[in-house]
BABA-379238 format. One record per residue (C-alpha): residue number from 1; y, x, z. Coordinates in steps of 0.1 Angstrom, whole numbers. Layout:
BEGIN
(NUM,(Y,X,Z))
...
END
This chain:
BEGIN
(1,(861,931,556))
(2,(852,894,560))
(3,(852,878,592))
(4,(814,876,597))
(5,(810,909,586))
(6,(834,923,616))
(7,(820,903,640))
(8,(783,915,627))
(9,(797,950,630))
(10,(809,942,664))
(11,(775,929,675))
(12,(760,960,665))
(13,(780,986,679))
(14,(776,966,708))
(15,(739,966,712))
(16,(740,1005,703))
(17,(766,1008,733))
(18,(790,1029,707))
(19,(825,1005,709))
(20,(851,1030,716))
(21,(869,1032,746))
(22,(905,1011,749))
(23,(929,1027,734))
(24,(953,1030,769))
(25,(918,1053,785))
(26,(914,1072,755))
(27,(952,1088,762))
(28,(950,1085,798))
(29,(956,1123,807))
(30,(936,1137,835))
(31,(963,1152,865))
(32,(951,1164,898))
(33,(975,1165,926))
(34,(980,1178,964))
(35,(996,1158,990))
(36,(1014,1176,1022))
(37,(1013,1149,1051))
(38,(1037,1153,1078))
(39,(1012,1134,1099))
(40,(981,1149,1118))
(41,(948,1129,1106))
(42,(945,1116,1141))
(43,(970,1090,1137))
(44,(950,1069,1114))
(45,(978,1042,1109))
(46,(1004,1069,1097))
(47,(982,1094,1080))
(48,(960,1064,1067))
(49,(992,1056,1040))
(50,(984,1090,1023))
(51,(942,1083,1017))
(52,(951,1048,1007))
(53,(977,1057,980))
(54,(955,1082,970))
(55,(921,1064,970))
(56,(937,1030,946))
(57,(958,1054,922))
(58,(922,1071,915))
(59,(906,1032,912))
(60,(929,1027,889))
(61,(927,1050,865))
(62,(890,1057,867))
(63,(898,1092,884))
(64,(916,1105,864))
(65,(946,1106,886))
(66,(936,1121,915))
(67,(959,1132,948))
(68,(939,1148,975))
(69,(959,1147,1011))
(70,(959,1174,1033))
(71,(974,1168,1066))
(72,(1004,1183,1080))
(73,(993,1221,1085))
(74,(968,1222,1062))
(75,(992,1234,1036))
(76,(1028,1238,1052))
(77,(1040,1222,1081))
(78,(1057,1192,1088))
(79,(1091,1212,1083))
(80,(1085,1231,1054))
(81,(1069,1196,1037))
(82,(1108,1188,1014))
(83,(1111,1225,1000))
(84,(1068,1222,993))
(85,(1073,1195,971))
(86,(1109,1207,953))
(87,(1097,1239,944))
(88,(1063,1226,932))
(89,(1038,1243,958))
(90,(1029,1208,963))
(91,(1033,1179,941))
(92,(1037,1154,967))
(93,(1046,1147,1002))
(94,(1044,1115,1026))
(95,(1067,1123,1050))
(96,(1095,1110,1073))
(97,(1129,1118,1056))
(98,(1147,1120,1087))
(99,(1128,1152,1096))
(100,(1153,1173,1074))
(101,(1182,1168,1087))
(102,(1191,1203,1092))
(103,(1194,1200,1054))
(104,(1216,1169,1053))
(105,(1221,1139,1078))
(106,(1223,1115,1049))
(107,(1182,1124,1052))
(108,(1180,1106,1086))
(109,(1196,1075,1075))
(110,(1168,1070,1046))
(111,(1143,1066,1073))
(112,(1158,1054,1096))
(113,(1195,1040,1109))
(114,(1203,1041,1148))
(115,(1211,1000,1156))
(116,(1203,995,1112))
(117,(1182,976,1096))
(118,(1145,962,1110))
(119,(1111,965,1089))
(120,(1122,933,1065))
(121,(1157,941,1062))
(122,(1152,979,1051))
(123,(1125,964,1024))
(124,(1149,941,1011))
(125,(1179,969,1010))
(126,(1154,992,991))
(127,(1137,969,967))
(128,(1166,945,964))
(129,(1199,955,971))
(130,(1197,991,955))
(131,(1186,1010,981))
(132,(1157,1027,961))
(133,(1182,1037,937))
(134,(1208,1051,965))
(135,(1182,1073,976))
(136,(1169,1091,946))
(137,(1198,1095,932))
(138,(1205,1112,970))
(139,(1168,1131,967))
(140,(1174,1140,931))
(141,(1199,1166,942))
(142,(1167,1182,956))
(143,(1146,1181,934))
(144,(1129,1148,947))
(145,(1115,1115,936))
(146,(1107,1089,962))
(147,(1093,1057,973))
(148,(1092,1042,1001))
(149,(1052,1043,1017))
(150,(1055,1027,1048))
(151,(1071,1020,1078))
(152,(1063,1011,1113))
(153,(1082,982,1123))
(154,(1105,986,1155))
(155,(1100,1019,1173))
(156,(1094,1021,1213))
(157,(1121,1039,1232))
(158,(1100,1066,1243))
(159,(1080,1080,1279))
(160,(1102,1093,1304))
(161,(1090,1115,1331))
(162,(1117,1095,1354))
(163,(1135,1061,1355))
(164,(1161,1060,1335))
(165,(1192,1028,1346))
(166,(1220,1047,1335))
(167,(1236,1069,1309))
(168,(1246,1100,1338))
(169,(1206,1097,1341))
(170,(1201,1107,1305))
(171,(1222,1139,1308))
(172,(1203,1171,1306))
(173,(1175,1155,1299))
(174,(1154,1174,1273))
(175,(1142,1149,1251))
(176,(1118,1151,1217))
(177,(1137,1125,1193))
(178,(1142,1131,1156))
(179,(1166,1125,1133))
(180,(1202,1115,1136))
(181,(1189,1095,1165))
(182,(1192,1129,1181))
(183,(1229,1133,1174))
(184,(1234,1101,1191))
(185,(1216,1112,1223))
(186,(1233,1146,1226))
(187,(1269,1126,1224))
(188,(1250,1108,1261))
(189,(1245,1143,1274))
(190,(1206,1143,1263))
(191,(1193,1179,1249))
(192,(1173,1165,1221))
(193,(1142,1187,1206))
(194,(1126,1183,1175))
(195,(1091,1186,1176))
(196,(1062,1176,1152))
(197,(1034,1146,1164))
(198,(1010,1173,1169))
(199,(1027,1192,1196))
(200,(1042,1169,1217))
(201,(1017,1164,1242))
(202,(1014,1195,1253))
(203,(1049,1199,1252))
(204,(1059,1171,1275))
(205,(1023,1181,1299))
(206,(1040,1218,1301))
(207,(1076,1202,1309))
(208,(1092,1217,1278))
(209,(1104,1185,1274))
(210,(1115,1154,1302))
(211,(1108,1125,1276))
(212,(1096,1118,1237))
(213,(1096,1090,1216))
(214,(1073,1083,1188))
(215,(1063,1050,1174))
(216,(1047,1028,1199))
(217,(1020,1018,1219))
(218,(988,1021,1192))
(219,(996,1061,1182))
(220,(1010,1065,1219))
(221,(979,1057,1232))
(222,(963,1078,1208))
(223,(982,1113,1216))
(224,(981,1102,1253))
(225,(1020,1105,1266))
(226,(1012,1078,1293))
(227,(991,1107,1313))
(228,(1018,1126,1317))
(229,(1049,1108,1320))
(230,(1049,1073,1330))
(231,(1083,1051,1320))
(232,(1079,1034,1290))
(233,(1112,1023,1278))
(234,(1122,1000,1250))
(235,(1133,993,1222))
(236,(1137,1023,1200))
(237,(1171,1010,1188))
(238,(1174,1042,1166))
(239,(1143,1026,1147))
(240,(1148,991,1143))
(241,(1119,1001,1114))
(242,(1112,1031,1101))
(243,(1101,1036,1064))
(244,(1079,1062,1057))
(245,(1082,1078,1023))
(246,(1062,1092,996))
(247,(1083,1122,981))
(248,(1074,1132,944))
(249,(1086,1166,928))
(250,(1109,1149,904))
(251,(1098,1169,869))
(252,(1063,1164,879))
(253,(1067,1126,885))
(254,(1095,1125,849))
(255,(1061,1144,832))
(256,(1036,1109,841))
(257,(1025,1089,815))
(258,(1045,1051,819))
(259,(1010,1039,829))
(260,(1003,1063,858))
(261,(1040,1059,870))
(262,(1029,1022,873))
(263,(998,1028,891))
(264,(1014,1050,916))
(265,(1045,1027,922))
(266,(1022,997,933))
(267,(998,1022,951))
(268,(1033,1030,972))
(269,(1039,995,976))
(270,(1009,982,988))
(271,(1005,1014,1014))
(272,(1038,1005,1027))
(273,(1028,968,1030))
(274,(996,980,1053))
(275,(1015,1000,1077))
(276,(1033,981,1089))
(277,(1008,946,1088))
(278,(983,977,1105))
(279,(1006,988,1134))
(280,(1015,949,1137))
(281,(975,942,1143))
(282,(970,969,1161))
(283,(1000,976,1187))
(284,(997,949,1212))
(285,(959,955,1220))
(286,(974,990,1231))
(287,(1001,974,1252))
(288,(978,963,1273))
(289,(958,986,1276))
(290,(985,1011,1283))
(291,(998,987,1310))
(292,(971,986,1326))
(293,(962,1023,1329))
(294,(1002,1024,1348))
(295,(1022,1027,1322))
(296,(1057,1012,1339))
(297,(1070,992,1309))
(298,(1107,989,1315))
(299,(1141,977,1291))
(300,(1167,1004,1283))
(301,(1198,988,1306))
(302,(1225,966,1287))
(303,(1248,1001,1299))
(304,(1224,1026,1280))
(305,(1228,1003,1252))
(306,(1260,999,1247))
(307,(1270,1031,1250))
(308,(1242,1043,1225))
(309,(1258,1014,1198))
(310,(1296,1030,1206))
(311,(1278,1069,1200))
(312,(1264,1055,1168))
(313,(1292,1043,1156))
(314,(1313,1074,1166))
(315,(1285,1097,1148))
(316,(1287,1075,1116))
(317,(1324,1076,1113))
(318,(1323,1118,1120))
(319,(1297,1120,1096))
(320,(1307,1100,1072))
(321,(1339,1115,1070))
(322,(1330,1149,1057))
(323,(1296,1139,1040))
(324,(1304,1112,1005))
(325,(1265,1111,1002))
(326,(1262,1100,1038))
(327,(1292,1077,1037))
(328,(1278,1061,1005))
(329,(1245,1050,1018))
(330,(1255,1038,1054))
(331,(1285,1016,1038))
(332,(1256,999,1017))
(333,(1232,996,1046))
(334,(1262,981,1072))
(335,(1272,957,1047))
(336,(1237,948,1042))
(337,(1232,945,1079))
(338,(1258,919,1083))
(339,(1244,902,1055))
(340,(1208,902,1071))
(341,(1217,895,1105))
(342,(1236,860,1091))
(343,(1208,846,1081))
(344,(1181,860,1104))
(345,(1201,845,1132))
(346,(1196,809,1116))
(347,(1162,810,1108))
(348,(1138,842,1122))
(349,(1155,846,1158))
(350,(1157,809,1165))
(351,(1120,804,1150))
(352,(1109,838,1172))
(353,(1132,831,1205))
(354,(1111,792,1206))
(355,(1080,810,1202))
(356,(1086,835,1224))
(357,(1095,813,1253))
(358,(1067,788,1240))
(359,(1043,820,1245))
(360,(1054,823,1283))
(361,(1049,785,1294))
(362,(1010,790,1280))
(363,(1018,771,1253))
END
């Protein structure tokens, strides 16, 4: 066909609106999937990841990949969220690994390391420094894809019904704390509890529990902890940032078109870039406000600190003695660490520590 001829041809499919479809929609499969959250929809900043993955992987391919979210509950609770997704009663979950520890304790530290990495640092180890690959090849032995989806920046160290100065006033407290975090605290004589977002308040209101962490101020406020015990300690150093992931089941995710597996990775990304830029916005609004309702904003003591740095390290050696998975991953992320904390110590602390002190002369 000569030129003018196609073109001509062109012209006149186009005023009869007949040009086909490209080529990449006309094989673009339609897949509908289910979510489990392990987040109540209350907690818009946390359960928000799961609508916004799910609302630009549909934009993306015209809808015809669609993931609905149900919150934790709604399917299968929080606990039951890692054997939904491997045995295919759910496709996906967006979830906290550390919440499986039963199962393994090289779970916790894919969340989360006690006195690890902080939000930046555990981004760089998983997109840069082969963290990502660490961790499925860790989740693959349960069936499990993942990415991370999120995390929350540095955690608070939780509401106490007491003051707490010194380790002997940690011991027997019952405390709701999750992860391998917990291990550390039982080695300082805490009892710790493992309890899901939902059913902590009334919990702690019953006196079931004596203290609970969970992220900090904007969800506190939310679920209310300050009514009903009034210490607010800090920092969570057993989440120097926690990353929230989005778990696939590993033959459904193999089974995706190369175009939808595209979609969904940058649909992970950018929900784990909002988290944390959301809780950033939103948490020192809360402070305040918290404050000024009577929450007594205090600093865990340079004692409970170093003692909970000396446990850590005690629980990583036990564990990763017996556990090659666990010892695998922390070696990576402590070597990383170092790495990190050389060069943040030139550049972010001395920029933040100027600023900080800049911030309390008015300036």
């Amino acid at each position: 066909m000569k030129r003018r001829d196609l073109l001509a041809a062109g012209a006149a499919a186009a005023a009869t609106g007949t040009i086909a479809a490209p080529a990449i929609a006309q094989s673009m499969p339609e897949v509908k999937w289910r979510l489990t959250s392990g987040f109540p929809k209350s907690l818009d900043t946390i359960y928000g990841a799961s609508d916004l993955f799910a609302k630009y992987v549909s934009e993306a391919t015209d809808g015809r990949f669609q993931v609905q979210p149900f919150a934790a509950g709604e399917i299968v609770g929080t606990p039951q969220a890692l054997d939904a997704v491997a045995n295919n009663t759910v496709e996906m979950a967006h979830t906290a690994s550390y919440y499986y520890v039963g199962k393994d304790p090289t779970f916790g530290i894919l969340t989360s390391a006690p006195f690890g990495l902080n939000t930046r640092q555990q981004n760089a180890w998983f997109y840069h420094n082969g963290g990502n690959d660490l961790a499925n090849e860790f989740y693959g032995k349960s069936g499990l894809f993942a990415l991370p989806g999120g995390n929350t920046g540095t955690q608070m160290g939780g509401w106490f019904r007491k003051e707490i100065k010194t380790v002997e006033d940690l011991k027997g407290l019952k405390m709701r704390i999750a992860g391998i975090a917990g291990q550390v605290m039982q080695k300082m004589g805490v009892i710790p509890q493992q309890i899901p977002g939902g059913d902590i308040y009334p919990a702690l209101e019953r006196g079931t529990i004596d203290a609970t962490e969970w992220v900090g101020p904007y969800d506190d406020e939310k679920l209310g902890f300050n009514k009903v015990a009034p210490f607010y300690y800090y920092p969570g150093w057993w989440e120097g940032g926690a990353t929230i992931h989005f778990w696939f089941n590993k033959d459904k995710w193999n089974a995706l078109p190369k175009a939808y597996k595209a979609i969904a990775e940058a649909a992970c990304a950018y929900a784990n870039l909002d988290m944390t830029a959301k809780y950033d916005a939103k948490n020192p609004g809360a402070l305040r406000r918290l404050v000024g309702a009577g929450a007594q904003l205090r600093p865990f003591s340079q004692e409970i600190m170093e003692a909970s740095y000396k446990a850590s390290n005690e629980m990583y050696d036990e564990t990763s003695a017996k556990n090659p998975d666990f010892k695998k991953i922390w070696e990576s992320i402590r070597a990383f660490r170092g790495e990190e904390y050389l060069w943040f110590q030139v550049a972010e602390y001395t920029y933040d520590n100027f600023m900080i002190r800049a911030r309390a002369r008015g300036g």
